[in-house]
C-alpha positions as CSV (number, residue, x, y, z in Angstrom):
1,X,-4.2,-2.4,14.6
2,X,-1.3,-2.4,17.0
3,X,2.5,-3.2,15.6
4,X,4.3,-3.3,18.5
5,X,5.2,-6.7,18.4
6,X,5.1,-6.6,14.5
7,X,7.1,-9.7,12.3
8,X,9.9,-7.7,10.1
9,X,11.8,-9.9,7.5
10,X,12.7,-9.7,3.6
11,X,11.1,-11.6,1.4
12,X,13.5,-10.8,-1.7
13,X,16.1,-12.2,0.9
14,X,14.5,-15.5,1.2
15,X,14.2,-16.2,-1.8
16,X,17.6,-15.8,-3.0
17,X,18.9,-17.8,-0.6
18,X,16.3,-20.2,-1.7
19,X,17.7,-19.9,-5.0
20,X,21.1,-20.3,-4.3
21,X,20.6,-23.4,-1.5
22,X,19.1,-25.0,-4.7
23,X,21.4,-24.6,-7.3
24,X,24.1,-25.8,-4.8
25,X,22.2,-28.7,-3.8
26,X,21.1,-29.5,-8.0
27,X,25.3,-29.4,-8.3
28,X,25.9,-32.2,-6.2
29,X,23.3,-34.1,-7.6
30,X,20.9,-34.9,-4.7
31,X,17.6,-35.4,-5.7
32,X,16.0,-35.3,-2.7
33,X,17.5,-32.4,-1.0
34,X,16.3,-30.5,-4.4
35,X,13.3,-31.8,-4.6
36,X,12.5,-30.3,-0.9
37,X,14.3,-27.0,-2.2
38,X,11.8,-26.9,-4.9
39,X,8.7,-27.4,-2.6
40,X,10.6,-24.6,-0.4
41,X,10.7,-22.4,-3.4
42,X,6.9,-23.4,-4.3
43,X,5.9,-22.1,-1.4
44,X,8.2,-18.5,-1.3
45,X,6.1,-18.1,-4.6
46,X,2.9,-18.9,-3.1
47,X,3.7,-16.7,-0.1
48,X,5.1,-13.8,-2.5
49,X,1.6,-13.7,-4.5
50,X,0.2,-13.5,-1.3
51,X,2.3,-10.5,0.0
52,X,1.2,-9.5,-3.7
53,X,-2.4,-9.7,-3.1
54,X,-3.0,-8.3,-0.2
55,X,-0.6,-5.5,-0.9
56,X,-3.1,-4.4,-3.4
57,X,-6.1,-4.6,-1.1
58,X,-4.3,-2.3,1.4
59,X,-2.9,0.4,-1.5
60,X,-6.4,0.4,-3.3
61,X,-8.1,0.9,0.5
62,X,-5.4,3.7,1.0
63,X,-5.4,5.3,-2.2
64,X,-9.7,5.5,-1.6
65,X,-9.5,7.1,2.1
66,X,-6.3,9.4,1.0
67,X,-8.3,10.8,-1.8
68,X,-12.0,11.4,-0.6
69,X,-11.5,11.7,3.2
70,X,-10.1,15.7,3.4
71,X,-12.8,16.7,1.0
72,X,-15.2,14.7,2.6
73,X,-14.9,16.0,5.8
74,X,-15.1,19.1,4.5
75,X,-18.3,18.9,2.5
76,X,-19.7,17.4,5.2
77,X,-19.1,19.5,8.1
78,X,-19.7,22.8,6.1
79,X,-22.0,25.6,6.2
80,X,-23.3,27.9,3.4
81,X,-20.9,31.2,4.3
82,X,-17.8,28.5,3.6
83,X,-19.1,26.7,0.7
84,X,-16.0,27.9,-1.6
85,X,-13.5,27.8,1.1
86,X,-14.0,24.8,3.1
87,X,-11.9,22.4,0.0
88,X,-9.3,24.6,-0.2
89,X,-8.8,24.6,3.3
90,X,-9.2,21.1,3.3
91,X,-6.7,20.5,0.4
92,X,-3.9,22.7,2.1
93,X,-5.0,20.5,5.3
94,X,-4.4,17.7,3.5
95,X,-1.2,18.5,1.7
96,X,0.6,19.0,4.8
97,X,-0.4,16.7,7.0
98,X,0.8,14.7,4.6
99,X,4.3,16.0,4.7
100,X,4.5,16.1,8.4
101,X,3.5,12.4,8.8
102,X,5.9,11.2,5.8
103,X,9.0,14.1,7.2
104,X,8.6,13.0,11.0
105,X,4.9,11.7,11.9
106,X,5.6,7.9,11.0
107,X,9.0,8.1,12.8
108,X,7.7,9.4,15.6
109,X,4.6,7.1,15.6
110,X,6.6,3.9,14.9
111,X,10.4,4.1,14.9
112,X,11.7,2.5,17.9
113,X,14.1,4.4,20.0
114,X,16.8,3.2,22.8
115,X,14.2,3.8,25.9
116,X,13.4,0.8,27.9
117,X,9.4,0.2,26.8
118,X,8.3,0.7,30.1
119,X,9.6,4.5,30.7
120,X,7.1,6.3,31.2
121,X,6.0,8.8,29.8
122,X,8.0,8.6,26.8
123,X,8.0,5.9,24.6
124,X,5.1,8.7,23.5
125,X,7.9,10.0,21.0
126,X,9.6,7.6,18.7
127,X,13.1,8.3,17.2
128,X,13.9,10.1,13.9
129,X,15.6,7.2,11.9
130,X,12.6,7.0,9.8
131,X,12.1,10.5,9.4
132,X,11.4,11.2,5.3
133,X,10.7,7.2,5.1
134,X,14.7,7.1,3.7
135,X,15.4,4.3,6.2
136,X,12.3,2.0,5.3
137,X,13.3,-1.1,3.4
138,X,11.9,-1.5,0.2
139,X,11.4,-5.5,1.4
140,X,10.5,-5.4,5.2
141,X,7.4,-6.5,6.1
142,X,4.7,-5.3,8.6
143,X,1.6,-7.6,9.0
144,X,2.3,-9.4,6.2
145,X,2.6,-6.6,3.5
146,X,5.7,-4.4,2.1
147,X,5.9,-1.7,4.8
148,X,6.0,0.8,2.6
149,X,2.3,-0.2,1.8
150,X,2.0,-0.3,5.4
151,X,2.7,2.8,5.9
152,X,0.2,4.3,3.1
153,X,-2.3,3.1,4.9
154,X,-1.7,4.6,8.1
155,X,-0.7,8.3,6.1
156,X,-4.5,7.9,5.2
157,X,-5.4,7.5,8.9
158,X,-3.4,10.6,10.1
159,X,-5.0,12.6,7.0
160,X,-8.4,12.2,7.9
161,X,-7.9,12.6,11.8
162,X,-5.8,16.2,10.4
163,X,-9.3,16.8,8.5
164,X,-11.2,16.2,10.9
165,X,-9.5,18.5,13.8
166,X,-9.1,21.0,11.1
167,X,-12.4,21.8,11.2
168,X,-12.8,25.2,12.5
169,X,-10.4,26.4,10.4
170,X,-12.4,25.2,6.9
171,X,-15.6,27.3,8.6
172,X,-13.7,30.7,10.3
173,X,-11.3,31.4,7.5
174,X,-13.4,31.8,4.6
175,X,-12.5,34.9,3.2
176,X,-8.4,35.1,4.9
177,X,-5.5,35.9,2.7
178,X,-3.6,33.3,5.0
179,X,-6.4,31.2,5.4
180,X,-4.6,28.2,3.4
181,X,-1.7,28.7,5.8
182,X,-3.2,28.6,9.0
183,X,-5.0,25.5,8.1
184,X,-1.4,23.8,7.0
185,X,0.5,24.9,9.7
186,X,-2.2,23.4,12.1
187,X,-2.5,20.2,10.3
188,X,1.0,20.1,10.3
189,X,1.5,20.6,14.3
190,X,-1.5,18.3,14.7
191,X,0.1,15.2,13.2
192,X,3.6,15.9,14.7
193,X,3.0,16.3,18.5
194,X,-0.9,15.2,19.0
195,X,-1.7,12.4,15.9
196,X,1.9,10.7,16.2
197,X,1.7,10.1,19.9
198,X,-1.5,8.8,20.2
199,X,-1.0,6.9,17.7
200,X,2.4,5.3,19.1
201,X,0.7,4.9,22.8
202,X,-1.8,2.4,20.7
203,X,-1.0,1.2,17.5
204,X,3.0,0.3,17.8
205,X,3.2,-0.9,21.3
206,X,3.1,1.7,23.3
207,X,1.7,2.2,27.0
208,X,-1.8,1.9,26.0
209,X,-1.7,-1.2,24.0
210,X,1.1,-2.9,25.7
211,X,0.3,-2.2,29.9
212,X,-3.2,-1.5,29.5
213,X,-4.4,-3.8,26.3
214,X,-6.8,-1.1,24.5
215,X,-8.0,-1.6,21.5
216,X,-8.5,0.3,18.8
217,X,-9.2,-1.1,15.0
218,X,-9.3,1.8,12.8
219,X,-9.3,4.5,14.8
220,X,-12.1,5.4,16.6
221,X,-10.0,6.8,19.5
222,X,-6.5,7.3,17.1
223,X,-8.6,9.4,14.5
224,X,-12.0,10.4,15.7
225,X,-11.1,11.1,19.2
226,X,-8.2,12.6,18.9
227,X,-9.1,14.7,15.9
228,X,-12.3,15.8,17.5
229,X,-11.0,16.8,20.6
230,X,-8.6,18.8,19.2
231,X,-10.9,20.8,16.6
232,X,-12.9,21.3,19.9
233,X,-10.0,22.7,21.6
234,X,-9.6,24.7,18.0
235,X,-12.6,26.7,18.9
236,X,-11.3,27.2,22.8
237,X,-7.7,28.0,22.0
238,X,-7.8,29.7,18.3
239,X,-11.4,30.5,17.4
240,X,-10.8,33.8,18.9
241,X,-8.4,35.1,16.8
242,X,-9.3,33.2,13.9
243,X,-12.9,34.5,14.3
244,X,-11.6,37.4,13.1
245,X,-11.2,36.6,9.6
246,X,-15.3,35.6,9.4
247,X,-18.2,37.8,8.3
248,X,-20.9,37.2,10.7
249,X,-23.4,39.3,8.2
250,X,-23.0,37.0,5.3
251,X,-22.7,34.0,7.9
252,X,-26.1,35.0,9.2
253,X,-27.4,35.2,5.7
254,X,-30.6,33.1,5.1
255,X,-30.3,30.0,2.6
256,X,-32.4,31.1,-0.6
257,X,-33.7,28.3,-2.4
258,X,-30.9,28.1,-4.8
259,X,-28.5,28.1,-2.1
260,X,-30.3,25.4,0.3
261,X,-30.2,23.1,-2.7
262,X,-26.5,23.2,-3.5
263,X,-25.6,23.3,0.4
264,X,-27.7,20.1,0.6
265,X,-26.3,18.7,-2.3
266,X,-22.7,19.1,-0.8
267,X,-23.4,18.2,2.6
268,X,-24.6,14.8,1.1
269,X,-21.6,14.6,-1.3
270,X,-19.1,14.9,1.6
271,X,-20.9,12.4,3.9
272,X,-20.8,9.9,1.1
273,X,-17.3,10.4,0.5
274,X,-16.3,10.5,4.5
275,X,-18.7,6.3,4.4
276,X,-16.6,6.0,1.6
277,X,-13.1,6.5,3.4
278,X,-14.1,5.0,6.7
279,X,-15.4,1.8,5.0
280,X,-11.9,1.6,3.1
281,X,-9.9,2.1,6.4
282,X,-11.5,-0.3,7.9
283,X,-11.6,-2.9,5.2
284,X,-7.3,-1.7,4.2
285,X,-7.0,-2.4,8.0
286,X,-7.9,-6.1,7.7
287,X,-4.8,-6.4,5.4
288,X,-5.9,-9.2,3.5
289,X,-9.1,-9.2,1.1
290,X,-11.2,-12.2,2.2
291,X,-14.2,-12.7,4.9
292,X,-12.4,-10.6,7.8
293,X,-12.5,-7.6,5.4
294,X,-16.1,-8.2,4.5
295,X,-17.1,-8.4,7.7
296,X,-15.4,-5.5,8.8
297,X,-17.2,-3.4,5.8
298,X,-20.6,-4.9,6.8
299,X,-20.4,-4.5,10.3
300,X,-19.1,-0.5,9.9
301,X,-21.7,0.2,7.2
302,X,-24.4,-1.3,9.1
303,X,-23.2,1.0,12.3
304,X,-23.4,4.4,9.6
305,X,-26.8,3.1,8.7
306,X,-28.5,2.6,12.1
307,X,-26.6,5.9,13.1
308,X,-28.3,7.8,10.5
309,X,-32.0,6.4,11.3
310,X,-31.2,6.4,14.9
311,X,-30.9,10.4,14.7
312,X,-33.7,10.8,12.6
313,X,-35.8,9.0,14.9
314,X,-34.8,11.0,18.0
315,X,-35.5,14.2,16.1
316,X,-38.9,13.0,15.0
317,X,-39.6,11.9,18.9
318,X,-37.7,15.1,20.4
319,X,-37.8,17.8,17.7
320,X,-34.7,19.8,17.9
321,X,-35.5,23.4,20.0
322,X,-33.5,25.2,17.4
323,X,-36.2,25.6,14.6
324,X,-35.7,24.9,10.9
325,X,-35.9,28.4,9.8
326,X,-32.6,29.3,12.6
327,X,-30.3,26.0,12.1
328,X,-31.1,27.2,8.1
329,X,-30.0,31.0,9.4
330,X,-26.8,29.5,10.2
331,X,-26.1,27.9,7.0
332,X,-27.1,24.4,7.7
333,X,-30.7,22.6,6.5
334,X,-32.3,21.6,9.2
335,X,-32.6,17.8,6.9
336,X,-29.2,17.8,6.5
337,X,-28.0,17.5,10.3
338,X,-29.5,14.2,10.6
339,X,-26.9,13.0,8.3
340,X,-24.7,13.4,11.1
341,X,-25.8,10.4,12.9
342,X,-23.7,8.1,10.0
343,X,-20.8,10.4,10.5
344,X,-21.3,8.9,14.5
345,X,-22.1,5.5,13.6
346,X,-18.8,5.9,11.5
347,X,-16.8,7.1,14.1
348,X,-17.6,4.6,16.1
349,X,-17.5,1.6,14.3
350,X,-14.0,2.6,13.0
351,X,-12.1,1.2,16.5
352,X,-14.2,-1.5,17.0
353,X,-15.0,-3.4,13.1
354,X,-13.2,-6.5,13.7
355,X,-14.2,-7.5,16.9
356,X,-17.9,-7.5,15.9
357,X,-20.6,-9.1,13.4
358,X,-23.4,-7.0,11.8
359,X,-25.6,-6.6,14.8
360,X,-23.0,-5.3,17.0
361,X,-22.6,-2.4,14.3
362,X,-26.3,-1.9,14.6
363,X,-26.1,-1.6,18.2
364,X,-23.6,0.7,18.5
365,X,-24.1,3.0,15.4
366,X,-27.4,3.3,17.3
367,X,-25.9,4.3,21.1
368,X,-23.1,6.2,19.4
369,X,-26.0,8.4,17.7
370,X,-27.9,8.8,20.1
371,X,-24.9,10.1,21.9
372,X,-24.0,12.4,19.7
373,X,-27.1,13.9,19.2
374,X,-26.6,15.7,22.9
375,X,-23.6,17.6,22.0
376,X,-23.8,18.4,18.0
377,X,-24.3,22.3,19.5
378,X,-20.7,21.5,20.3
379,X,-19.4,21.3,16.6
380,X,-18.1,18.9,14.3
381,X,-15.5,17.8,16.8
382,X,-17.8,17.2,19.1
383,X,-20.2,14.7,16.8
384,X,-16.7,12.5,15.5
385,X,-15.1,12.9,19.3
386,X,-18.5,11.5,21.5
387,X,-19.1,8.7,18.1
388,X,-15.5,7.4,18.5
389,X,-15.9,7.6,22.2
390,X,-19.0,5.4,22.2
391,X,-17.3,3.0,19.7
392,X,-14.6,2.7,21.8
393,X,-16.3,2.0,25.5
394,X,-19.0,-0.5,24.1
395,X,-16.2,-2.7,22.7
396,X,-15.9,-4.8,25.9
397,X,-19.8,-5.2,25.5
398,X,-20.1,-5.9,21.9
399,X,-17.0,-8.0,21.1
400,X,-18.2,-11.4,19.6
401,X,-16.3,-14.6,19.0
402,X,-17.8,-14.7,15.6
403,X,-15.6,-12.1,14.5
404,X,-12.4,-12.2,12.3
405,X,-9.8,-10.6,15.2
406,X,-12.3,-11.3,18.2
407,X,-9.2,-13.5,19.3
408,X,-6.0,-10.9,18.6
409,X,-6.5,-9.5,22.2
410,X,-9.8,-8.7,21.9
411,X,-10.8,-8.3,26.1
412,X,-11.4,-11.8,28.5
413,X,-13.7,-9.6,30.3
414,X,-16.3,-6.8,29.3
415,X,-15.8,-5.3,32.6
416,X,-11.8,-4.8,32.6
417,X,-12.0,-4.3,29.1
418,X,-14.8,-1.3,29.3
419,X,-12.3,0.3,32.1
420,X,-9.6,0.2,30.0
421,X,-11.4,1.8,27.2
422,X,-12.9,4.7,29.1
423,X,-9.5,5.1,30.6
424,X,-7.9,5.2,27.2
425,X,-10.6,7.5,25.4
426,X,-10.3,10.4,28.6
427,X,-6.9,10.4,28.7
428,X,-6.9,10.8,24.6
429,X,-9.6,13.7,24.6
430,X,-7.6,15.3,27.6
431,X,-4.3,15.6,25.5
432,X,-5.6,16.2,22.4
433,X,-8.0,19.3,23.5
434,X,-4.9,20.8,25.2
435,X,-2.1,20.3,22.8
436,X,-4.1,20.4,19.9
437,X,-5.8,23.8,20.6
438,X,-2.0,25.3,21.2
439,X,-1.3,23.8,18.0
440,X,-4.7,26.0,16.7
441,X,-3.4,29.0,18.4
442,X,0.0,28.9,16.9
443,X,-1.7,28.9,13.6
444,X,-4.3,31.4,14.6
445,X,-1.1,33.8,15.7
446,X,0.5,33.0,11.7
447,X,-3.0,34.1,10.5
448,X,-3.3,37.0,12.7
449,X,0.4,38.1,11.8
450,X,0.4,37.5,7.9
451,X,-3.4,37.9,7.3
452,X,-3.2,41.4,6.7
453,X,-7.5,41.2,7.5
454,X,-10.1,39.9,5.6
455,X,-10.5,40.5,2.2
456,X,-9.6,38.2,-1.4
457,X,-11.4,35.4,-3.0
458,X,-12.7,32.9,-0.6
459,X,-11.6,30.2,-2.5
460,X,-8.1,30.9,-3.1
461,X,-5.6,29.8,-1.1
């Protein structure tokens, strides 16, 4: 959700001064005056075990996605030639994407610098002061819970939008000496000049959110989007040179039966762990643990579900015209693509949970399915970019009153509001693709430099 216009205040403050006003008033003996003071102090303890409580939900949802979303993505997205690598790409993915948004991501994403908010077009680029978190107070308070926790959710957002354009480089650098470093430094560059921005220009008041009103709850266009679009610009930018590092002869390979099974077996494991991540995003993203997070959950789960039945159904209708026997050539079951349509009906309920019930996560887990069906040839990046994408357009047209933040800014109009949103989502894919494939080349150039060739364990870093 956008903190642009986010409340900041200490609650240990308030209370001491509580504290003090009342032993100052109990002094001179006015009852009344400390009998308010005591109802004031009542309610700084009801309000702290609030703060309390939801602090919990939003660490527990951001412990969840931080743990299973890199992996998932990996297991999920993988094919049978990359079965050892993919984690450990994804783990070296993960580790430093999560440096780079704790050194300077979050500071560029949310720390307020001295330009007037409507230069354009920076305000994309926050200031430093919050660069290695050292400037956070320990008692400030974003949407209601410690920053701090605050921010632990949104490192779990920029870790799974990292995994998710970091892609290519789980599938092409299987058996690379600096396989593990190519994929850091490109997660790395990823959440510093492609994830941060984007995420400024719509979640902390930037032009997006604050001249043009788009929305985005969880990150359909923030995560899936942006990440997509720049694994797609991966394969444009880098894949030549990180092609290098493949073995098209063991690629190529056909699945035996003992190979099908445990490539099934992980494909399944990493979807359930990617539900798993997206569902807690979405529910952490809520902030407090009550009917808007349910909802939330519901509505996104319900989105995966349709999604997944939705792609099945289209292949029944219109089989694929790559046969079983080729898509299993290339590594991947030709049962376990269909999975892909709850990795869509993810992406695109992630942006839009809380301005919709249940049957508007049917309805668009269905479209963004559908939709991604057309370009899965494209890649992984392709499946989570045209899901988000579809999340993000139909909000204007699914929106309902019945739900939990349907009245936080959620659009007067379906019309202006579906404008907006296609507006917003091109001009995402359009950034990301370009800086996020230089980002893929730099790393590809690292590889290419300290590689040395192919050769070593592909599961070792």
């Amino acid at each position: 959700m956008s903190a642009g216009l986010r409340p900041r205040r200490g609650l240990a403050g308030l209370a001491t001064s509580l504290v003090l006003e009342h032993g100052r008033r109990k002094k001179r003996g006015d009852a009344l005056t400390t009998k308010a003071s005591q109802v004031a102090l009542a309610k700084a303890a009801a309000e702290a075990a609030a703060i309390s409580a939801s602090s919990s939900w939003v660490l527990a949802c951001a412990a969840i996605a931080l743990v299973a979303g890199a992996p998932g993505i990996a297991l999920a997205h993988k094919r049978r030639g990359d079965a050892a690598a993919a984690p450990a790409r994804a783990l070296a993915n993960m580790a430093a994407a999560s440096l780079s948004f704790l050194g300077v991501g979050y500071s560029l994403a949310f720390a307020f610098n001295s330009l007037a908010p409507t230069t354009f077009p920076l305000r994309w680029f926050g200031a430093l002061d919050l660069a290695s978190m050292v400037n956070v107070s320990t008692d400030a308070l974003v949407d209601g819970v410690p920053e701090l926790a605050w921010a632990a959710l949104q490192l779990a957002h920029a870790v799974l939008a990292a995994a998710i354009a970091g892609t290519p480089s789980f599938r092409q650098l299987q058996n690379h000496r600096a396989g593990g470093a190519v994929s850091a430094v490109f997660a790395a560059l990823f959440v510093a000049v492609v994830y941060a921005p984007i995420c400024r220009l719509l979640w902390a008041g930037g032009f997006f959110a604050t001249r043009w009103n788009a929305l985005d709850f969880s990150g359909s266009i923030v995560v899936h989007v942006a990440g997509g679009a720049a694994a797609m610009g991966y394969y444009v930018f880098g894949g030549t040179l990180s092609a290098r590092s493949a073995k098209p002869a063991e690629m190529a390979a056909p699945l035996t039966e003992t190979t099908r099974s445990a490539a099934s077996n992980a494909h399944a494991i990493g979807v359930a762990l990617l539900w798993l991540t997206t569902l807690a995003l979405v529910g952490g993203s809520t902030v407090v643990a009550g009917a808007s997070a349910a909802t939330a959950i519901l509505s996104t789960h319900a989105a995966a579900a349709a999604g997944l039945l939705t792609w099945q159904l289209v292949d029944f209708v219109f089989p694929p015209t790559v046969m079983p026997e080729a898509e299993g050539a290339r590594g991947m079951d030709a049962t376990m693509h269909t999975s892909l349509g709850a990795v869509a009906g993810l992406a695109a309920a992630s942006g839009v949970a809380g301005f919709i019930t249940v049957n508007g996560g049917i309805l668009i887990g269905i479209v963004a399915a559908a939709a991604a069906r057309i370009v899965r040839g494209m890649g992984a990046g392709a499946v989570h970019c045209m899901g988000g994408a579809a999340g993000a357009i139909l909000l204007g047209l699914v929106a309902s009153p019945a739900a939990p933040f349907y009245g936080t800014g959620t659009p007067l109009t379906a019309a202006s509001q579906t404008g907006v949103q296609i507006a917003t989502v091109c001009l995402t894919f359009a950034y990301s693709f370009v800086v996020g494939g230089l980002c893929a080349f730099v790393g590809a150039v690292v590889g290419a430099v300290f590689g040395g060739g192919n050769g070593g364990d592909a599961g070792v870093i």
